[in-house]
Each structure stands twice: as C-alpha cells, then as structure tokens.
Wavefront OBJ file of the C-alpha trace (Angstrom):
o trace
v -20.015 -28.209 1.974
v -16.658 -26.993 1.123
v -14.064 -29.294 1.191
v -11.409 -28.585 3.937
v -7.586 -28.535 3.110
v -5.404 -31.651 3.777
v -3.047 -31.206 6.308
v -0.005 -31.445 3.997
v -2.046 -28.616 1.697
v -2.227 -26.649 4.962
v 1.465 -27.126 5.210
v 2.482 -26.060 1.712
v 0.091 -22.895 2.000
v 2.023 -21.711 5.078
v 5.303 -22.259 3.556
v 4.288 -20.138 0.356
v 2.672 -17.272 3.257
v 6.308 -17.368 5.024
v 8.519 -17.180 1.936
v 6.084 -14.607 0.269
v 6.533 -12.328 3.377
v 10.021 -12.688 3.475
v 10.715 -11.936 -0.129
v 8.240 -8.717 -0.041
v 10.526 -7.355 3.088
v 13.923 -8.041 1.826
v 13.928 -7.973 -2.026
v 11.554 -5.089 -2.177
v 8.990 -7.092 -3.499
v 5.676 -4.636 -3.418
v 3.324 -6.539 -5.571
v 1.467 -10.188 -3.964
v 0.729 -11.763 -7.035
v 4.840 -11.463 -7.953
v 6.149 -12.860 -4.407
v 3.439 -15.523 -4.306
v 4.857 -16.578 -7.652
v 8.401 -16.144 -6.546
v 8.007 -18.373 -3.474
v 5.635 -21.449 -4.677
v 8.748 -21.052 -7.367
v 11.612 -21.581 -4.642
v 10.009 -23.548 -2.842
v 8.930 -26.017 -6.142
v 5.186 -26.110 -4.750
v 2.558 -25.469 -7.667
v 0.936 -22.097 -7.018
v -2.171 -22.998 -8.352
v -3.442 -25.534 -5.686
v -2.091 -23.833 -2.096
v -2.214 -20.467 -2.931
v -2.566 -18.318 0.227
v -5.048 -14.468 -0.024
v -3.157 -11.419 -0.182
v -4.403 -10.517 3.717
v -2.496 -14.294 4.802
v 0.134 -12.703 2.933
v -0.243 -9.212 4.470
v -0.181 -10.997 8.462
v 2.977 -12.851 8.044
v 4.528 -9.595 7.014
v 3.665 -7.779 9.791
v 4.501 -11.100 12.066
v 8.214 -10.985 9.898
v 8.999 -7.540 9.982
v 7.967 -7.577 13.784
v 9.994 -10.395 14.537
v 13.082 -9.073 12.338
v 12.979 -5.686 11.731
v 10.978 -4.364 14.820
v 13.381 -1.430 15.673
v 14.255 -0.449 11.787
v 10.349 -0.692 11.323
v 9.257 1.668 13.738
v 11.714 4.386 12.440
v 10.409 4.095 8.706
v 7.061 3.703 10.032
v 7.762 7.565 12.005
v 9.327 9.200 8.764
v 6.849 8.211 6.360
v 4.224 8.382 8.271
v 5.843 12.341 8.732
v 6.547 12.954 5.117
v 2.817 11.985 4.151
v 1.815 14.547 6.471
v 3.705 17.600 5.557
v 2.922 16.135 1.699
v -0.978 16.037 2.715
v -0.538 19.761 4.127
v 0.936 20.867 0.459
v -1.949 19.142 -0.904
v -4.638 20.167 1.675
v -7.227 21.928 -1.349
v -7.076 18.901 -2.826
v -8.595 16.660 0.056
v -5.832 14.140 0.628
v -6.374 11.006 2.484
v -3.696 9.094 3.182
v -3.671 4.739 1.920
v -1.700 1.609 1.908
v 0.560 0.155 3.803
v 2.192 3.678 5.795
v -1.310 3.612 6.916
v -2.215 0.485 8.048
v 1.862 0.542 9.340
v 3.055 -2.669 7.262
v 6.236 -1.011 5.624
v 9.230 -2.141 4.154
v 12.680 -0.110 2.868
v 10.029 0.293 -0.570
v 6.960 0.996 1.187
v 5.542 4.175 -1.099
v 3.357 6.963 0.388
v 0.105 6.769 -1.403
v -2.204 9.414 -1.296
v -5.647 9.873 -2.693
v -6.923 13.371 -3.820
v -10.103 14.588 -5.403
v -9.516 17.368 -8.310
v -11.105 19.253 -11.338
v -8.436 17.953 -13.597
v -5.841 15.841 -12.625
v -3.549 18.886 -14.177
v -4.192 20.632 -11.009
v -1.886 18.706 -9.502
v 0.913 18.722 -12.012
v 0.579 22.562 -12.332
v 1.007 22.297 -8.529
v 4.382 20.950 -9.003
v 5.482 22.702 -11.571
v 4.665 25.748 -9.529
v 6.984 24.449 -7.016
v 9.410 23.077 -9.152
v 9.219 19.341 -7.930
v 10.104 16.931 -10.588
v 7.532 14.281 -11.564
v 6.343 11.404 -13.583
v 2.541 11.056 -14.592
v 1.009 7.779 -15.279
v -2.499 5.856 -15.064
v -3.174 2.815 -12.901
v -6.324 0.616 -12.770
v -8.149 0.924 -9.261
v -10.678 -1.463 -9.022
v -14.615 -0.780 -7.388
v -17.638 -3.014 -6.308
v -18.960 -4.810 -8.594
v -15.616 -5.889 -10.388
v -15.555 -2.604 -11.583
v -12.570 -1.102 -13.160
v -11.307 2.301 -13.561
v -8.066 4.181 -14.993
v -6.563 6.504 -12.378
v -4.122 9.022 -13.235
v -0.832 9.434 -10.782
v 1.782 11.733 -10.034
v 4.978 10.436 -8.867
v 7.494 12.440 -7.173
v 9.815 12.166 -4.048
v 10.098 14.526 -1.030
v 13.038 13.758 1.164
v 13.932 10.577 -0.642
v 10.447 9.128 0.261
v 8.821 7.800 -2.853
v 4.970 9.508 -3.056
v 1.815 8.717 -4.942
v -1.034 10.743 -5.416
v -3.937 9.203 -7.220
v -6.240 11.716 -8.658
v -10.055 11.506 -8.494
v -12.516 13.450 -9.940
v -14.744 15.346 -6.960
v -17.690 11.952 -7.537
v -15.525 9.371 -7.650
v -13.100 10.705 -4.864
v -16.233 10.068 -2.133
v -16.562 6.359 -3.496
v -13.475 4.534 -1.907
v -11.689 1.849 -4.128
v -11.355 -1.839 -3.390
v -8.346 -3.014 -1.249
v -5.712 -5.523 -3.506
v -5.443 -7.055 0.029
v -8.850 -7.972 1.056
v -11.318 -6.751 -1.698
v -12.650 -4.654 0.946
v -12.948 -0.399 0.224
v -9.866 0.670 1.490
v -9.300 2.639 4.435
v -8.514 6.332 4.076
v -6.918 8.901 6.814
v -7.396 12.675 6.366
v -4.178 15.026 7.818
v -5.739 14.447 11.515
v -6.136 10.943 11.314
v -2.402 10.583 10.445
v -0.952 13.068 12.915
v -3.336 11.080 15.863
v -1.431 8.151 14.507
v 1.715 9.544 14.628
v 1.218 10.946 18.079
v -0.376 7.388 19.208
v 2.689 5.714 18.442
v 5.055 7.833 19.612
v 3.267 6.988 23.384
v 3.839 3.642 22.644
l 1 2 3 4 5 6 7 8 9 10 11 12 13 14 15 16 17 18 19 20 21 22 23 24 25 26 27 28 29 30 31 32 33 34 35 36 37 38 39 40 41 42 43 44 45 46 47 48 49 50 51 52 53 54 55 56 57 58 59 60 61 62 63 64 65 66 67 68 69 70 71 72 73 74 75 76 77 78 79 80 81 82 83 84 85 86 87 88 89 90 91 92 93 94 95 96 97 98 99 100 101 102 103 104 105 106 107 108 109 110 111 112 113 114 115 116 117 118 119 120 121 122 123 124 125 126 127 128 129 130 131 132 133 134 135 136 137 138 139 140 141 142 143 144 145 146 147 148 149 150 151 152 153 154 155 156 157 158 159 160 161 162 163 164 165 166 167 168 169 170 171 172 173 174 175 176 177 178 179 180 181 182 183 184 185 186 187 188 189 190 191 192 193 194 195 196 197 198 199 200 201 202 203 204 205 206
C-alpha cells in the first residue's frame, strides 16, 4: 500500500505547483522541469521529496492565468489560435495537426504554435519556405513514444505575424503514431484545420 503524503508534504507540494505556475506565466518559463526547479529553489523546499507532475503543474496554470490574466488570455488564445490556422492552410499537403498548449488553450505571452506534419523529407518543408521566402531555423528535438521510446524529430522554426511557429516533421509512418505528452505521458492530442476553426468559432460564442 502506498504510503500517503504528510500533511506538511501536501503543503510544500502545493506551494512548489503555485510558484511553478506563476513563474511559467510571467517569466516565460516554457519548460516544467526548469520552473519546478526554479520554485522548490525560491521557496528553499528540496525538489526531490514534494515534487508535483507536470499536469498539477499544467492546472494551476490554467487556475493562474484564469484568475490573473483572464481578459489578456482570451485575446492570445484568439490570435494564435488564428495564426495556426492560416499556417495549417499553407501547410495543408502536408497534413498539419495542430499541438500543445494553443490547443488545449493554456497560453502564456511565449506560448509557441506547434504543429505536426507528415512529409517525404523533412526538406519539403524548408523548400516550402524558401519558395516563399520566410526565414527559418532547422533543428532536431527528441519526441518521446510508448514504450520509453525515443526519437529525433526535425523542426522548422519561423514566425508569421510575430507568432513564434513549430512544425515537427514526420515521416508518412510515424506521423499516424502520435507522440507522448511531456504533461501527462499520455499520446498527445492533435487538431486537423477543422478541429481548430470549430474551436475558434466555439469560443468566440462563449
């Protein structure tokens, strides 16, 4: 039988939830690991013992920006949620679905758009740009698959309006498996263009 927290641990946990939140809405914090370090840091609690998950993490954000930046939220929320679409409409042979947090509507002032498309060669997409003459930067990034799996990703960064986008670049196979969240290990949800524009449309009743 697992051993339930002490009170006091329960205590400490929250406080390292609260001050991770706040520190990955207003120092533009994107990565858990970093503001769960960060806070236990501040708030001199060892981050080894009352560590909270990624998802606790994830729920006091959205409970922070809510209760802070409810108005400023929605209005990032609209224009990224925007740009991804017309960006997903540029990319529309390449199967783009939509990730992250302008999907799942958790966004700070560094929220990026991340998008996941399925290719021959990832140089489809630079030649893309380059065909358009949008600047870029290429680089790899591990995604991570059942199993504990592990696999190098290649990604083109560029902006479109000043709104920071990533496009991950599968191969046709491995674009139908979906990667593991970093939030709750689970595969991550993906939104094709319709998907987004319901969202858009559904919040915009709201």
């Amino acid at each position: 039988m697992a051993k339930r927290p002490s009170r006091l641990g329960a205590q400490l946990r929250d406080q390292i939830r609260a001050e991770a939140a706040r520190i990955m809405s207003d120092e533009g914090v994107r990565d858990f690991q970093v503001a769960k370090r960060k806070a236990a840091e501040r708030l001199i609690i060892p981050d080894n013992k009352h560590v909270p998950t990624n998802q606790e993490v994830e729920e006091a954000l959205r409970e922070y920006l809510e209760l802070f930046h409810a108005k400023q939220l929605l209005g990032t929320l609209e224009t990224l949620r925007r740009c991804a679409i017309d960006a997903m409409h540029f990319l529309a042979e390449f199967k783009p679905h939509l990730v992250g947090s302008v999907l799942n509507g958790i966004v700070t002032a560094e929220s990026r758009i991340q998008i996941h498309v399925s290719a021959d060669t990832p140089e489809d997409i630079g030649l893309l740009l380059d065909d358009h003459n949008i600047p870029f930067e290429e680089n790899d990034k591990r995604v991570r698959y059942g199993g504990d799996r592990y696999e190098t990703c290649p990604v083109y960064c560029f902006s479109a309006d000043s709104n920071p986008i990533e496009v991950y670049v599968f191969d046709h196979k491995k674009g139908r498996e979906r990667p593991l969240s970093p939030v709750d290990g689970r595969p991550m949800k993906r939104a094709a263009i319709k998907g987004v524009e319901e969202l858009l449309t559904g919040s915009k009743r709201q």
